[in-house]
Gaussian input, Z-matrix of N, CA and C with variables (Angstrom, degrees):
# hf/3-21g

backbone

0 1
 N
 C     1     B1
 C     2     B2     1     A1
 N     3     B3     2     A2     1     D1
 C     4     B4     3     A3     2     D2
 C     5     B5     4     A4     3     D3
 N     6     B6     5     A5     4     D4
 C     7     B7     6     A6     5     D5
 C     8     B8     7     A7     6     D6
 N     9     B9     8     A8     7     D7
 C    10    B10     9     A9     8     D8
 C    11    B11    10    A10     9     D9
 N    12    B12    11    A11    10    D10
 C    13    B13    12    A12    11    D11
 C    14    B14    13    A13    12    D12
 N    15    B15    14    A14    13    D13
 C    16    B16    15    A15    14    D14
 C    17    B17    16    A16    15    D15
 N    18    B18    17    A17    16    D16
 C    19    B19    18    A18    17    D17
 C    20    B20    19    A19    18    D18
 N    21    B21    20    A20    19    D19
 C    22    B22    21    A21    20    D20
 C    23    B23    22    A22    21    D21
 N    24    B24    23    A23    22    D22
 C    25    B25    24    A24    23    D23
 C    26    B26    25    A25    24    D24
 N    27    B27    26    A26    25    D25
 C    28    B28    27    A27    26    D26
 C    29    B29    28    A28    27    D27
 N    30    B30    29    A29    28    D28
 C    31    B31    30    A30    29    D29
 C    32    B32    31    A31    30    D30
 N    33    B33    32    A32    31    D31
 C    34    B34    33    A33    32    D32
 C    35    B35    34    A34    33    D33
 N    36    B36    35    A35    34    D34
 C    37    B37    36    A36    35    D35
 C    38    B38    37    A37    36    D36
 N    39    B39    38    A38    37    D37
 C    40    B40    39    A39    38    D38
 C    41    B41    40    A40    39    D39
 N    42    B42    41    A41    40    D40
 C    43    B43    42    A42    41    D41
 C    44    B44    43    A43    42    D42
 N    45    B45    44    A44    43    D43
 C    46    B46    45    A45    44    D44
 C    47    B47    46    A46    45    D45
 N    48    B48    47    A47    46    D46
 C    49    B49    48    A48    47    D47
 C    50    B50    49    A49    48    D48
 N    51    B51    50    A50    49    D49
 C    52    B52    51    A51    50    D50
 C    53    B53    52    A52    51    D51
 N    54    B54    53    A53    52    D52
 C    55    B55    54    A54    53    D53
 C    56    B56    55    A55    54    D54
 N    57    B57    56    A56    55    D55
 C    58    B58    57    A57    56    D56
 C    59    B59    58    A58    57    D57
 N    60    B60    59    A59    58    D58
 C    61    B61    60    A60    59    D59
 C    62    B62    61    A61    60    D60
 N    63    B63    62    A62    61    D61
 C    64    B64    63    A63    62    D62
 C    65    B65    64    A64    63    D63
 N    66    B66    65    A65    64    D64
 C    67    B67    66    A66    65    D65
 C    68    B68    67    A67    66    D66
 N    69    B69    68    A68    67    D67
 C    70    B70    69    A69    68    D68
 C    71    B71    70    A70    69    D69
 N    72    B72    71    A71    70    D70
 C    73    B73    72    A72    71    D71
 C    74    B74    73    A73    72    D72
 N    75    B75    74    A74    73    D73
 C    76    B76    75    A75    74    D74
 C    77    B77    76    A76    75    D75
 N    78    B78    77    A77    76    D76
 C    79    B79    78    A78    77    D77
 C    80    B80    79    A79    78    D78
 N    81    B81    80    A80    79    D79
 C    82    B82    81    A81    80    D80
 C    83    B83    82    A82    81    D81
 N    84    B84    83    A83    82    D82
 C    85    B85    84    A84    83    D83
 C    86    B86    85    A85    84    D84
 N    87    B87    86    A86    85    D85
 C    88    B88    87    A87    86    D86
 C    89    B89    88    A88    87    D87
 N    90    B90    89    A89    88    D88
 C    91    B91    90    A90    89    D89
 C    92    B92    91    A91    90    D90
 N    93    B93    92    A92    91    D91
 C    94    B94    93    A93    92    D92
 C    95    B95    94    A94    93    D93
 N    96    B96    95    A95    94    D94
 C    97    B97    96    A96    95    D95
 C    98    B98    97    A97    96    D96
 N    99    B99    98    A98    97    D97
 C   100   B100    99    A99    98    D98
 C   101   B101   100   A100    99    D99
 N   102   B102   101   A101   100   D100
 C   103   B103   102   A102   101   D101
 C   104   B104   103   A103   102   D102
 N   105   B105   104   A104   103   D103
 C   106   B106   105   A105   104   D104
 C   107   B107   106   A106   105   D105
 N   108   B108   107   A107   106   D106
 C   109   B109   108   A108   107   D107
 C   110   B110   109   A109   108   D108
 N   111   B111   110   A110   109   D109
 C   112   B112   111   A111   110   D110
 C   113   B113   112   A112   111   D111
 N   114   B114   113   A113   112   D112
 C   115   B115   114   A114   113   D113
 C   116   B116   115   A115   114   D114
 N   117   B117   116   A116   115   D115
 C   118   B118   117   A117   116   D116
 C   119   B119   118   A118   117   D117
 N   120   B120   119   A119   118   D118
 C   121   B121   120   A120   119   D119
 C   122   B122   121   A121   120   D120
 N   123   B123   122   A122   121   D121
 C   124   B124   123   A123   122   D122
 C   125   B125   124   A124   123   D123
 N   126   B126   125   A125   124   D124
 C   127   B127   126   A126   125   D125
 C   128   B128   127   A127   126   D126
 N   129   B129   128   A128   127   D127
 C   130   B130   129   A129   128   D128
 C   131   B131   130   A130   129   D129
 N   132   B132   131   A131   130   D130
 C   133   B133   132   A132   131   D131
 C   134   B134   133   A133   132   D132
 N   135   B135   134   A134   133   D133
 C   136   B136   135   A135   134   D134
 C   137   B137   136   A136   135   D135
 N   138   B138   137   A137   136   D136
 C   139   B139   138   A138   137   D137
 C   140   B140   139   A139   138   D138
 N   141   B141   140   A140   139   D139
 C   142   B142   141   A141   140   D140
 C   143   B143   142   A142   141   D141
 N   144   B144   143   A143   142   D142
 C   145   B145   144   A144   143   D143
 C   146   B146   145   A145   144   D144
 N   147   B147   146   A146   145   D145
 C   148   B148   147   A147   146   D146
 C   149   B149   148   A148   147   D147
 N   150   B150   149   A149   148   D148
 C   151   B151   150   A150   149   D149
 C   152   B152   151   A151   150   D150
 N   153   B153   152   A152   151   D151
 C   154   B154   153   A153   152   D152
 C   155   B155   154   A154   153   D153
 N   156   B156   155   A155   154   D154
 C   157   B157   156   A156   155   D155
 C   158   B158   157   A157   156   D156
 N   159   B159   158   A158   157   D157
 C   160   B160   159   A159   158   D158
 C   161   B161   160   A160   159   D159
 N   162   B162   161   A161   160   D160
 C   163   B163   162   A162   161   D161
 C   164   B164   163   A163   162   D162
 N   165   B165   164   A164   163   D163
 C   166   B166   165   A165   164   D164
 C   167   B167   166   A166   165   D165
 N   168   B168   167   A167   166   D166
 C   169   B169   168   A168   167   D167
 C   170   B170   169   A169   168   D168
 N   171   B171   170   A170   169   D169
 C   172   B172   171   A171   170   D170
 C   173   B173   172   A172   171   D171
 N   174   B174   173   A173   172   D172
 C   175   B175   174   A174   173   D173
 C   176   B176   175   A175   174   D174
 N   177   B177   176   A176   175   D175
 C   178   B178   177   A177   176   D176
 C   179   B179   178   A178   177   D177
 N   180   B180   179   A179   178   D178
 C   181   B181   180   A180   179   D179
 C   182   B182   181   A181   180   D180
 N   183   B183   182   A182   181   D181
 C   184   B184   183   A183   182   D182
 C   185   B185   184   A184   183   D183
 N   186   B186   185   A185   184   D184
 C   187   B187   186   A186   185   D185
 C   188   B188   187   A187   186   D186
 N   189   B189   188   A188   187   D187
 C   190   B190   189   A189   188   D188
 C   191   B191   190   A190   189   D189
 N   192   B192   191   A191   190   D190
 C   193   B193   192   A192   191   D191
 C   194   B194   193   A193   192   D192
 N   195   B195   194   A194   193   D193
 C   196   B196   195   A195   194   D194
 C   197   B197   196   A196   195   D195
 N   198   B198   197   A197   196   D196
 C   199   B199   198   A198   197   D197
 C   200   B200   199   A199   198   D198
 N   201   B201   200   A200   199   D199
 C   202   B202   201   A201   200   D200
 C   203   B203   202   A202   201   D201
 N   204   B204   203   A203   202   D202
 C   205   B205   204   A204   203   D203
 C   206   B206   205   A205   204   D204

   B1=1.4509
   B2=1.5289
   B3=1.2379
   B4=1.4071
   B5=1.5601
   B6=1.3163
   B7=1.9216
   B8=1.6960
   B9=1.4460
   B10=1.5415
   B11=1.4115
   B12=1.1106
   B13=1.1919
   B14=1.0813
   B15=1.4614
   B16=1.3403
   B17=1.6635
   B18=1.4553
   B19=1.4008
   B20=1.4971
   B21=1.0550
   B22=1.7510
   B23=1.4261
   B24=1.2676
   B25=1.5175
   B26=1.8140
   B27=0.9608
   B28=1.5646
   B29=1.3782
   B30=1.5589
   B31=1.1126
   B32=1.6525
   B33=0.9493
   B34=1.9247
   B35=1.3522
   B36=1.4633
   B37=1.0363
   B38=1.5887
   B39=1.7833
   B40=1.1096
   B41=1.8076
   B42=1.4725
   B43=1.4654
   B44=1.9709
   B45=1.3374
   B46=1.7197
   B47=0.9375
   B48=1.6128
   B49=1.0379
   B50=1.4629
   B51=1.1441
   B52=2.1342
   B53=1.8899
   B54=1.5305
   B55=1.2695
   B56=2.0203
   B57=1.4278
   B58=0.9082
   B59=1.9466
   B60=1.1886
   B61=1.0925
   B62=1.9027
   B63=1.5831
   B64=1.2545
   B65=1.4956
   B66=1.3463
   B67=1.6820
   B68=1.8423
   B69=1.5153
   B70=1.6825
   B71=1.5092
   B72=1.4187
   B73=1.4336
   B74=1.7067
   B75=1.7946
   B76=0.8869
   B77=1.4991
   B78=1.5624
   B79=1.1706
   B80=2.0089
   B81=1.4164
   B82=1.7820
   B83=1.5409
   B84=1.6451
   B85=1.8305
   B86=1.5581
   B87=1.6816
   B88=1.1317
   B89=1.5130
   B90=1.2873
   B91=1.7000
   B92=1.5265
   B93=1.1523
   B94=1.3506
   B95=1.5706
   B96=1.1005
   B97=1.4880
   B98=1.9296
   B99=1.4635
   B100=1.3441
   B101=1.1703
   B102=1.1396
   B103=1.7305
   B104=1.1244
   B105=1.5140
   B106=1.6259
   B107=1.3145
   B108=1.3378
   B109=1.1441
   B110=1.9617
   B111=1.2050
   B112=1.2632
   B113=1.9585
   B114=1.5464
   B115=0.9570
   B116=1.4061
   B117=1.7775
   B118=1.5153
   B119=1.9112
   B120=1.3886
   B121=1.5800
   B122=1.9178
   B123=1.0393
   B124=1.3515
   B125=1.5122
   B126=1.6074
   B127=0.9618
   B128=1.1412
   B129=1.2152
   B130=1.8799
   B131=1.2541
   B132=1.4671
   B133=1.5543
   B134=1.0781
   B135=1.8355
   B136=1.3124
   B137=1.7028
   B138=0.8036
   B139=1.5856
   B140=1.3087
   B141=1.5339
   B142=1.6656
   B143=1.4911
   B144=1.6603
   B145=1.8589
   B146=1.6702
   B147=1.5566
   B148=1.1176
   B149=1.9383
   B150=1.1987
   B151=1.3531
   B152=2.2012
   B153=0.9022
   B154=1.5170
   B155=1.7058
   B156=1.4680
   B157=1.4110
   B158=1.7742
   B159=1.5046
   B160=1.3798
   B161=1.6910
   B162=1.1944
   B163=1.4866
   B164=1.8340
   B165=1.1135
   B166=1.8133
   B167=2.0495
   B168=1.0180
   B169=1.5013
   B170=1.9783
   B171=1.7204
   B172=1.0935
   B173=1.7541
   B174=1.2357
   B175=1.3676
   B176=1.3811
   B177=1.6181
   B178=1.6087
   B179=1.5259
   B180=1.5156
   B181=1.6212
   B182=1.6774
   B183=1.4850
   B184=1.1364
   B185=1.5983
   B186=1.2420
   B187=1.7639
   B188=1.8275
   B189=1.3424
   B190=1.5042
   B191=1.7111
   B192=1.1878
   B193=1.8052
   B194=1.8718
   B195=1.0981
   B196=1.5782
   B197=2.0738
   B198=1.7319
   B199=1.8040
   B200=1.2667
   B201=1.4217
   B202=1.0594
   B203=1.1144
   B204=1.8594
   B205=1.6078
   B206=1.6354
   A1=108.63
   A2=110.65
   A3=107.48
   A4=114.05
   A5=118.20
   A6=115.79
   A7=125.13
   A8=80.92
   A9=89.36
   A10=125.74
   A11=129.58
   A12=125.70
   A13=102.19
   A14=127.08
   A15=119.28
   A16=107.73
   A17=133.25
   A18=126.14
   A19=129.89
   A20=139.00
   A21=112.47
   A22=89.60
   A23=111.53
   A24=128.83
   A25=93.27
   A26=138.99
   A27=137.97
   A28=113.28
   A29=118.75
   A30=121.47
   A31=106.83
   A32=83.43
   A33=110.62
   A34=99.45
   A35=137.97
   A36=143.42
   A37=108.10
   A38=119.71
   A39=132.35
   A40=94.07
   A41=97.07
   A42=95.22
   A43=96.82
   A44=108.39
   A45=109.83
   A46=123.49
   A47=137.98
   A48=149.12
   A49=89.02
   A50=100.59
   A51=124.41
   A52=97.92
   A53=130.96
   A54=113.86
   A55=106.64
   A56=128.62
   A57=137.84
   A58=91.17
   A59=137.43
   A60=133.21
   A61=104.11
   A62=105.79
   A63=126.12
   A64=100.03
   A65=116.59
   A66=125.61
   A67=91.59
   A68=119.44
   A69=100.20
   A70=112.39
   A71=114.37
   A72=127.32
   A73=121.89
   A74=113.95
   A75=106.75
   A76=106.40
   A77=109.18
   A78=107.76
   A79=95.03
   A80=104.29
   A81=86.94
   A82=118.43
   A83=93.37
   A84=81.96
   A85=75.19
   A86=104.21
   A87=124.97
   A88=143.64
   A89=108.36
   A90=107.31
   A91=118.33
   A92=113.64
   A93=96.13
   A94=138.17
   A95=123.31
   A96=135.97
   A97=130.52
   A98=98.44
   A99=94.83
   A100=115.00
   A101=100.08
   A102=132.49
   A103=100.49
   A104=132.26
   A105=124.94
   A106=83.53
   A107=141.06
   A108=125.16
   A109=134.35
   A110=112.15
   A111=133.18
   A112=83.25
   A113=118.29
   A114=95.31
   A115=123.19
   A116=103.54
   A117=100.07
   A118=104.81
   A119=109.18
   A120=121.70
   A121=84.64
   A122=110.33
   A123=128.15
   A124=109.10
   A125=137.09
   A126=145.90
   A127=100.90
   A128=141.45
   A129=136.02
   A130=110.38
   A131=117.21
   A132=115.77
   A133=149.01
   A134=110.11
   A135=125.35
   A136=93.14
   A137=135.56
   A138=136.62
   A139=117.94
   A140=118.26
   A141=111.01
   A142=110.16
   A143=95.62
   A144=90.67
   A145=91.06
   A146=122.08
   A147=92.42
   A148=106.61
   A149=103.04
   A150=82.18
   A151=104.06
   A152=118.48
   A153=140.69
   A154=99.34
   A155=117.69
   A156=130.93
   A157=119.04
   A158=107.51
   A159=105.11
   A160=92.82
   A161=114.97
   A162=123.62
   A163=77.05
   A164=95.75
   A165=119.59
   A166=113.50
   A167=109.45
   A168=115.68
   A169=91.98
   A170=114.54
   A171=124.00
   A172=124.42
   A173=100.53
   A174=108.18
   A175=121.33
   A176=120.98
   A177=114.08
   A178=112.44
   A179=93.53
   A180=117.62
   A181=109.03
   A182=126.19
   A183=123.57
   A184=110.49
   A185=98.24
   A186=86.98
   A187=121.24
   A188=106.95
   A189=119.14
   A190=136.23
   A191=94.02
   A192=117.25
   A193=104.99
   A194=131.65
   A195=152.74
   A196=106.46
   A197=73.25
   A198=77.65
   A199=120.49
   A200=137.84
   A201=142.78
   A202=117.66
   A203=119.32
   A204=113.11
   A205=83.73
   D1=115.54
   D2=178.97
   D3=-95.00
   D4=126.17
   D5=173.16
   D6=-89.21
   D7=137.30
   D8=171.07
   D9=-123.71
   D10=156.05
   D11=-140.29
   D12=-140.54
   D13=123.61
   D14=-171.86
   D15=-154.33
   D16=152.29
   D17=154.37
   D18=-73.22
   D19=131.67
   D20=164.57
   D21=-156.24
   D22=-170.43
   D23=-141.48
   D24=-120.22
   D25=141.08
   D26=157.47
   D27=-90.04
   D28=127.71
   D29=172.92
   D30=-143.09
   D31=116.35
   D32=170.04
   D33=81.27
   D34=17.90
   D35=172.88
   D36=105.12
   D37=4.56
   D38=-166.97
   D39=-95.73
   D40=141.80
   D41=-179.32
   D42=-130.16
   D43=120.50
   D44=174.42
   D45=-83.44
   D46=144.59
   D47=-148.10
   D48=-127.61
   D49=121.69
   D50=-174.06
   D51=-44.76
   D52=137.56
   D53=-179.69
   D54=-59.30
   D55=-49.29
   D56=-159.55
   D57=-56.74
   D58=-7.36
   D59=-143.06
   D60=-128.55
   D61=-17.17
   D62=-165.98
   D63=-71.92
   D64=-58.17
   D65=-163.15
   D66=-71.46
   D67=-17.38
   D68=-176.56
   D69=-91.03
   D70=-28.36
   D71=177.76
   D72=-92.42
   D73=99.49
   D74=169.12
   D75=-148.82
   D76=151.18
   D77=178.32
   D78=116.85
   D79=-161.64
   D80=164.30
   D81=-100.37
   D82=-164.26
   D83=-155.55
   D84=-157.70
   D85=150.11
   D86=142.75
   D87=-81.55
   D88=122.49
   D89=-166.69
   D90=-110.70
   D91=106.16
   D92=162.75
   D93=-123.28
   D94=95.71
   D95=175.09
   D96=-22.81
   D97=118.14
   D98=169.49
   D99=-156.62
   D100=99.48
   D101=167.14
   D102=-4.89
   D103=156.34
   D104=153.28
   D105=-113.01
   D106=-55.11
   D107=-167.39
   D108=-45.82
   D109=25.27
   D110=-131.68
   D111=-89.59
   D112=136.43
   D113=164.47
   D114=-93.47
   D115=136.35
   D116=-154.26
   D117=-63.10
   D118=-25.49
   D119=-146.81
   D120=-64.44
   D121=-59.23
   D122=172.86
   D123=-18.20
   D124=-62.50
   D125=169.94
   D126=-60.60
   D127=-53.33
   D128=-175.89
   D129=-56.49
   D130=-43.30
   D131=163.78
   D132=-69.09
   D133=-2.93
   D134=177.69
   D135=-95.34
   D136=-38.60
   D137=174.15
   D138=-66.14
   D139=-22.69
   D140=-171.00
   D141=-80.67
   D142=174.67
   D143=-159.80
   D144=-116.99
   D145=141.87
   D146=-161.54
   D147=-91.78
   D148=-156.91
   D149=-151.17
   D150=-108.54
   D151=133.40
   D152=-152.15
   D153=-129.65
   D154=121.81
   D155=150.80
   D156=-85.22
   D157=161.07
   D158=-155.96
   D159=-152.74
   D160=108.33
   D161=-164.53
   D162=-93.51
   D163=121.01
   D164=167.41
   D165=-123.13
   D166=17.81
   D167=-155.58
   D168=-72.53
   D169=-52.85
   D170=174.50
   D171=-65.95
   D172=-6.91
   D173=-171.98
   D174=-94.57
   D175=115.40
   D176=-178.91
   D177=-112.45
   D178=115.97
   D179=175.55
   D180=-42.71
   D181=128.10
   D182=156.86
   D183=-106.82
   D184=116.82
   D185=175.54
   D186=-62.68
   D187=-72.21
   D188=151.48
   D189=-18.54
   D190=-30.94
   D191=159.53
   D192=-91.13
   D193=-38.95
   D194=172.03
   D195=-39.99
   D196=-59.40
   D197=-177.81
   D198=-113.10
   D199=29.69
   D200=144.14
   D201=-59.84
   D202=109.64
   D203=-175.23
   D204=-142.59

């Protein structure tokens, strides 16, 4: 299956196939959709970590204990 890659606009749920692109695509086809309008913040917020404090005041770092592997 070879891909092609193209921009175009959706209208009425109709999606056009570029002319240079018509004589290579026939038969069925796989589609897969991606919005540009996408809100980006949306994706940044499914990844963020939420946010956690960490009382370290009693705690003494050993480096030498740290990198022993």
């Amino acid at each position: 299956m070879m891909p092609y890659e193209f921009e175009t606009a959706v209208r009425n749920g109709v999606i056009r196939i570029p002319v240079e692109y018509k004589n290579k695509v026939k038969g069925k086809v796989r589609v897969i959709l991606l919005p540009e309008d996408v809100d980006k913040n949306a994706e940044a917020k499914q990844f963020s970590f939420p946010y956690f404090a960490v009382d370290t005041t009693n705690y003494v770092f050993d480096r030498e204990e740290a990198n022993e592997r």
